[in-house]
C-alpha positions, -999 to 999 in steps of 0.1 A, spaced: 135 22 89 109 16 63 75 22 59 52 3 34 21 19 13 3 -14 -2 -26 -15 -29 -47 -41 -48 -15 -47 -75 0 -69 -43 -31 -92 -42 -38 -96 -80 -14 -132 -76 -38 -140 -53 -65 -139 -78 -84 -110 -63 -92 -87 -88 -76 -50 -83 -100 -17 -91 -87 0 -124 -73 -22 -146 -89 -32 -178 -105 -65 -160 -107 -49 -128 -138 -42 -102 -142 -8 -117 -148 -28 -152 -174 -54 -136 -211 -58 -145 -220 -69 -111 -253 -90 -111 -282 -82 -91 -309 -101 -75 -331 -126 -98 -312 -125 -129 -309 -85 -132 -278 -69 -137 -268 -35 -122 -266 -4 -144 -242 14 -114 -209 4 -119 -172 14 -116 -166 37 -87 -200 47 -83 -213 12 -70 -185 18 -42 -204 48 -29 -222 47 8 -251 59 -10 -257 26 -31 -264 1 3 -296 25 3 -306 14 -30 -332 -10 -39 -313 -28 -68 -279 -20 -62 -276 -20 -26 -285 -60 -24 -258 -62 -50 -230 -46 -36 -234 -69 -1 -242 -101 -19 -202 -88 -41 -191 -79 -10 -199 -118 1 -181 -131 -29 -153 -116 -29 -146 -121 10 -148 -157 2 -123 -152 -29 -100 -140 -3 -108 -164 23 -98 -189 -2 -61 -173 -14 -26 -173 4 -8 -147 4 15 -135 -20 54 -129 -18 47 -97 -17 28 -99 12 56 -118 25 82 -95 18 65 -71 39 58 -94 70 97 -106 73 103 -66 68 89 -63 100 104 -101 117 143 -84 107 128 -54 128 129 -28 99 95 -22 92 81 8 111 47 2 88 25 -15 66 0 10 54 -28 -11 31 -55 1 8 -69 -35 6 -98 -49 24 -87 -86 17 -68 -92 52 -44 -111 34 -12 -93 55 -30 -106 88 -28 -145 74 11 -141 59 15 -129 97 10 -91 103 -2 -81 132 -35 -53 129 -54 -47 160 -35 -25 185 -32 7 185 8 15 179 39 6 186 52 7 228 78 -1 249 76 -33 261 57 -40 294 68 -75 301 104 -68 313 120 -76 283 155 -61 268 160 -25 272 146 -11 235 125 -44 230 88 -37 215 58 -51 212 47 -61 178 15 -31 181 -1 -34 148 20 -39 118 -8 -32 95 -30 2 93 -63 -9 70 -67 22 60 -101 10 42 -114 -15 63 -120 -54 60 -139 -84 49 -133 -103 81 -157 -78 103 -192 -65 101 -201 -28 114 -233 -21 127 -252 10 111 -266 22 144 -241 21 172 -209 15 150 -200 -17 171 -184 -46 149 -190 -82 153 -178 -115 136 -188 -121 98 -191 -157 108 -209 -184 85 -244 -178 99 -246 -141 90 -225 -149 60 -256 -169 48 -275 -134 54 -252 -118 33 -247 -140 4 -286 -134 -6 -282 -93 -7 -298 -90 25 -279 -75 61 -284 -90 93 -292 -78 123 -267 -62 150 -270 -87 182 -258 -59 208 -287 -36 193 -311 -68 195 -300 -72 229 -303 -35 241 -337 -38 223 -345 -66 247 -338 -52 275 -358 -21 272 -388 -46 263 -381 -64 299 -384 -28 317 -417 -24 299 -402 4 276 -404 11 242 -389 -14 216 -361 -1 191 -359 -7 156 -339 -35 148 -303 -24 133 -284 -37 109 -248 -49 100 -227 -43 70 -196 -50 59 -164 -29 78 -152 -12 48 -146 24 38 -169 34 7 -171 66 -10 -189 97 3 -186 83 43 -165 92 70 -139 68 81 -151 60 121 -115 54 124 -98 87 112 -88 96 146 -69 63 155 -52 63 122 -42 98 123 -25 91 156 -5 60 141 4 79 113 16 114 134 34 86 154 54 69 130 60 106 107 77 115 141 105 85 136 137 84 113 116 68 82 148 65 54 124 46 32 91 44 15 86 21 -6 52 16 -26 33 -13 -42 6 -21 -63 -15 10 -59 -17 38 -84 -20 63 -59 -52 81 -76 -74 87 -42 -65 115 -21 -62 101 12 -33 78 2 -21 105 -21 -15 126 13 -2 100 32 28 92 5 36 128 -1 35 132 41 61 104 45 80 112 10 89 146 24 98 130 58 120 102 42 136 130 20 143 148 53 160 118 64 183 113 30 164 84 22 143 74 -9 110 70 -21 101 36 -46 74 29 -63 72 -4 -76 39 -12 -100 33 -17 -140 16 13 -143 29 46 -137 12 67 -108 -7 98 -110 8 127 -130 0 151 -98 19 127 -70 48 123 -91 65 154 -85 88 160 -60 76 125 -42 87 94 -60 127 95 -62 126 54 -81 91 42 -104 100 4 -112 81 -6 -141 74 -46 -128 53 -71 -115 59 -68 -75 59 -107 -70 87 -108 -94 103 -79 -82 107 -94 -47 118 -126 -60 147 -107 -82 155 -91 -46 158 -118 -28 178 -137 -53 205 -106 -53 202 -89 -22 193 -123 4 209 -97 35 172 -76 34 162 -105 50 184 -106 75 178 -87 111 181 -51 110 222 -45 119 231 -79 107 234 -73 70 273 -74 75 296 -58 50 288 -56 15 308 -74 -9 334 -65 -28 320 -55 -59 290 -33 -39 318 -14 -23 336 -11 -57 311 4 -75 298 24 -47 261 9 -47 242 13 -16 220 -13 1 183 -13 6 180 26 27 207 38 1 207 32 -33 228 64 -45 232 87 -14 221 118 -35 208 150 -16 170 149 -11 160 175 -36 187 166 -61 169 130 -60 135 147 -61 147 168 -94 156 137 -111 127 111 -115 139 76 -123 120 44 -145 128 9 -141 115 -8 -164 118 -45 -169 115 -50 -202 137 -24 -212 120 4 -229 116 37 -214 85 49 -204 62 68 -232 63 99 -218 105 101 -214 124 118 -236 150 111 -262 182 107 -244 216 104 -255 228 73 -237 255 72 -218 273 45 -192 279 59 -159 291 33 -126 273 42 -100 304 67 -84 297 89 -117 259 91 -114 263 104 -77 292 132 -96 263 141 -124 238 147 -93 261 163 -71 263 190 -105 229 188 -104 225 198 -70 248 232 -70 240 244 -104 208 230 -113 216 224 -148 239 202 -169 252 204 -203 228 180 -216 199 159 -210 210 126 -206 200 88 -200 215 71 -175 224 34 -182 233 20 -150 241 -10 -126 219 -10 -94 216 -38 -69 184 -28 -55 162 -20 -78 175 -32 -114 168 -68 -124 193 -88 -148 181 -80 -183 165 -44 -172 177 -13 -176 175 15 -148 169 51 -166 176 90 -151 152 114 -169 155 147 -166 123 167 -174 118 204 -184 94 209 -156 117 192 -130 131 225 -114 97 243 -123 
């Protein structure tokens, strides 16, 4: 059962930009209206407070135009794909998104009702409906919200026009209200606007209380899995959610992967991510899918694992070493694909281990709490390592602090 936290890193293939990379949307000098260019940037465009402004407001919706018709205009990507035939083999509980771009809703998720439920259509005992696959937990391009009574409408090509010059149109269930107070002789209201349905800084998210109830929902199922992508988990909200679901998943025995080129916050590292795979995620899925085609399968049809798998006693996708949660948790874990370790691991002697020995070392681990030496792990693992990689333990002072 596996539940998926997504960020900009899964639509950079795509050629949408992500946040805060070097060429990212944090990085751009976003041009304002007749030939000016905007002196707010980086996060601080972003903020609620900015659709107020004279200069930058115009800005940020005329961007905001832009870049929903960059995604308009790109497919999704395999990672995107991964995710959505995760959830055709029944094993995805979740697809929880930071992106704006609806790119899971064209590879195929489903987003608009509220959870997952029985089945009301008389279908197999245990059969669901699909519910919504993805949780956008900062909006979309593909709606506009109105400022005054919250509704959303259609950002079709008329009010797109609006849009594209700076400017916001007007909310047609406010004009209409307006109208018919002017038909009972009473006072007109001010026209309202429309803006795009995404989560900026500073506001409150008018959706809190239906997310909150998804995620409650699906923290209250047998989640052996979390794995991340493409997000460098530096704002708070998605911060929580991982370390939420990490602890449930570490309940469960399972483990926690983060795959991304960066490495992720120094505070959510801790205790939460068990695997950090230092790749693109495109390539990452493709590698997968090339060694391990039975993910794709439907969930309980994976068959038995060949020969070799049961030899050297590597698990499958919910299992890579079936370590004790807080012996995983004590040992943090690179990946990375060009070989190196990451700058911040220490000088290991290096050692080869099968897979049957690592679990021996964390089993010591897990009674004692030390070892006789710090050591790095040179291993074979099915599901994470790619040929040519090589998958690192490191074991850090501040581990059992």
């Amino acid at each position: 059962q596996i539940v998926v936290v997504t960020g900009a890193g899964i639509s950079t293939n795509a050629r949408i930009p992500d946040f805060r990379s070097n060429g990212g949307l944090y990085a751009t000098t976003i041009p304002c209206q007749r030939g000016r260019t905007s002196k707010t940037r980086g996060r601080d465009l972003f903020h609620v407070t900015t659709l107020a402004h004279a200069e930058d407001g115009p800005a940020l919706i005329e961007f905001c135009t832009k870049l929903r018709q960059t995604a308009r205009a790109s497919n999704p990507t395999d990672t995107h794909r991964f995710i959505r035939d995760l959830s055709a083999s029944g094993k995805l509980v979740r697809n929880y998104t930071q992106n704006v771009d609806n790119l899971e809703q064209e590879a195929g998720l489903w987003g608009r009702q509220k959870r997952w439920q029985p089945s009301a259509s008389g279908g197999p005992a245990g059969c669901r409906d699909r519910g919504v696959e993805c949780v956008q937990l900062h909006g979309n391009l593909r709606l506009l919200r109105c400022l005054g009574c919250g509704r959303r409408c259609r950002w079709d090509e008329e009010r797109e026009t609006v849009t594209l010059s700076g400017q916001l149109p007007i909310c047609p269930f406010c004009a209409e209200a307006s109208e018919a107070r002017l038909a009972k002789g009473m006072r007109e209201l001010n026209p309202r606007l429309l803006r795009p349905d995404i989560l900026l800084y500073g506001e409150a998210d008018p959706r809190s209380d239906e997310i909150s109830e998804i995620i409650q929902h699906d923290l209250s199922l047998n989640v052996d899995l979390l794995l991340i992508f493409g997000t460098s988990l530096s704002v708070h909200g998605i911060q929580q959610l991982t370390k939420d679901f990490a602890e449930i998943v570490h309940k469960n025995g399972g483990v926690v992967v983060f795959v991304n080129l960066t490495e992720a916050a120094e505070n959510i590292w801790d205790d939460v991510i068990d695997y950090w795979v230092e790749w693109h995620c495109d390539a990452w899925v493709r590698d997968l899918k090339r060694r391990k085609p039975d993910v794709w399968l439907p969930s309980g049809a994976e068959g038995t694992r060949s020969s070799a798998c049961k030899r050297d006693g590597i698990g499958g996708v919910g299992e890579p070493f079936p370590c004790p949660a807080s012996g995983m948790a004590a040992k943090k874990r690179s990946v990375p694909a060009s070989g190196s370790p990451p700058k911040r691991a220490k000088t290991c002697q290096s050692l080869r281990h099968r897979a049957g020995e690592v679990r021996n070392i964390a089993k010591e681990w897990e009674s004692t709490g030390t070892l006789d030496h710090p050591i790095d792990l040179t291993i074979d693992d099915e599901f994470l390592e790619g040929e040519g990689s090589k998958t690192r333990f490191h074991r850090r002072e501040s581990d059992r602090s």
